[in-house]
C-alpha positions in Angstrom: -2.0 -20.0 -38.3 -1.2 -21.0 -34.8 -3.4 -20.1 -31.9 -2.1 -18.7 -28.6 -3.4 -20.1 -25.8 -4.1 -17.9 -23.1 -4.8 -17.7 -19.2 -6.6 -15.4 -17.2 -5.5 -14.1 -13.8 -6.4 -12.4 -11.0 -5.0 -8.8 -10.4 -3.4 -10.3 -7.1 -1.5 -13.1 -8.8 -0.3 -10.5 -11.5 1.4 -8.5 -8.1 2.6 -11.6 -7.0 4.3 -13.1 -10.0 6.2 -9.7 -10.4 7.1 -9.3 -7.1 8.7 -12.6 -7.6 10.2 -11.9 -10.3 11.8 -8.8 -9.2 12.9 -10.0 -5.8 14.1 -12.8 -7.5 16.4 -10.7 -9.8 18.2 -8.1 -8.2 15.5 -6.0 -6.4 14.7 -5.3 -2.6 11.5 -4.9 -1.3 11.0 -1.4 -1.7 11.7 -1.5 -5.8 10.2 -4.9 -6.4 6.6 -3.6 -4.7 7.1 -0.5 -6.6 7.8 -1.8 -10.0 4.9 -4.5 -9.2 2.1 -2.2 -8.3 3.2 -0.5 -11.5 2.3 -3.5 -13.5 -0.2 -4.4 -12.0 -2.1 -1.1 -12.2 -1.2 -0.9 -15.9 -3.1 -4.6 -16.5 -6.0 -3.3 -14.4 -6.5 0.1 -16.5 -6.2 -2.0 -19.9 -2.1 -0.2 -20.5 -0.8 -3.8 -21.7 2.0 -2.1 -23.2 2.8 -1.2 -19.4 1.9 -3.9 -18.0 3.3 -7.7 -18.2 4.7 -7.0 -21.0 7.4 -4.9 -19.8 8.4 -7.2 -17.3 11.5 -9.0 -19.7 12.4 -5.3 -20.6 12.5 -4.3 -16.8 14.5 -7.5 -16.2 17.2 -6.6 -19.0 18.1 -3.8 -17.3 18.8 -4.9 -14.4 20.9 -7.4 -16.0 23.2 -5.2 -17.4 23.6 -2.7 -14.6 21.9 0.0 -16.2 19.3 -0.1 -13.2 19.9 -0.5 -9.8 17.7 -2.5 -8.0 18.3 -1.6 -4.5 18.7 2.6 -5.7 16.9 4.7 -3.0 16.3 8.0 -4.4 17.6 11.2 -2.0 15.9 14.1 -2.5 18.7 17.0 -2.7 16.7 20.3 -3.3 13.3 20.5 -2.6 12.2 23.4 -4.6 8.8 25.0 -5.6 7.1 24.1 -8.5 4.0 25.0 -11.2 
């Protein structure tokens, strides 16, 4: 069976690497922090599925169009809620 090598790093290169990697692919600044303090929470708590790992899937979509990475939400109605 083949090993995998792996690499530890720090929670500040894994912002940095997908902030790249957004800005670098279709997002601005507001959606590539966003989406990279996502990740980079999820590898700190220990959610790997959430973490790196959904980087190519993030990627993907914004690919095909089905994301927008410049969308700035509007808020419409701001209504009351539980």
């Amino acid at each position: 069976m083949t090993q995998i090598e792996t690499e530890e790093i720090s929670l500040d290169e894994i912002y940095q690497l997908a902030f790249n990697v957004f800005s670098n692919h279709g997002c601005d600044t507001d959606n590539a922090t966003a989406l990279s303090r996502t990740v980079t929470n999820a590898e700190r708590d220990g959610s790997l599925s959430h973490g790196l790992f959904r980087i190519p899937g993030y990627l993907a979509s914004l690919k095909s169009g089905k994301v927008k990475g410049d969308a700035q939400p509007i808020i419409e109605q701001n209504l009351d809620s539980v």
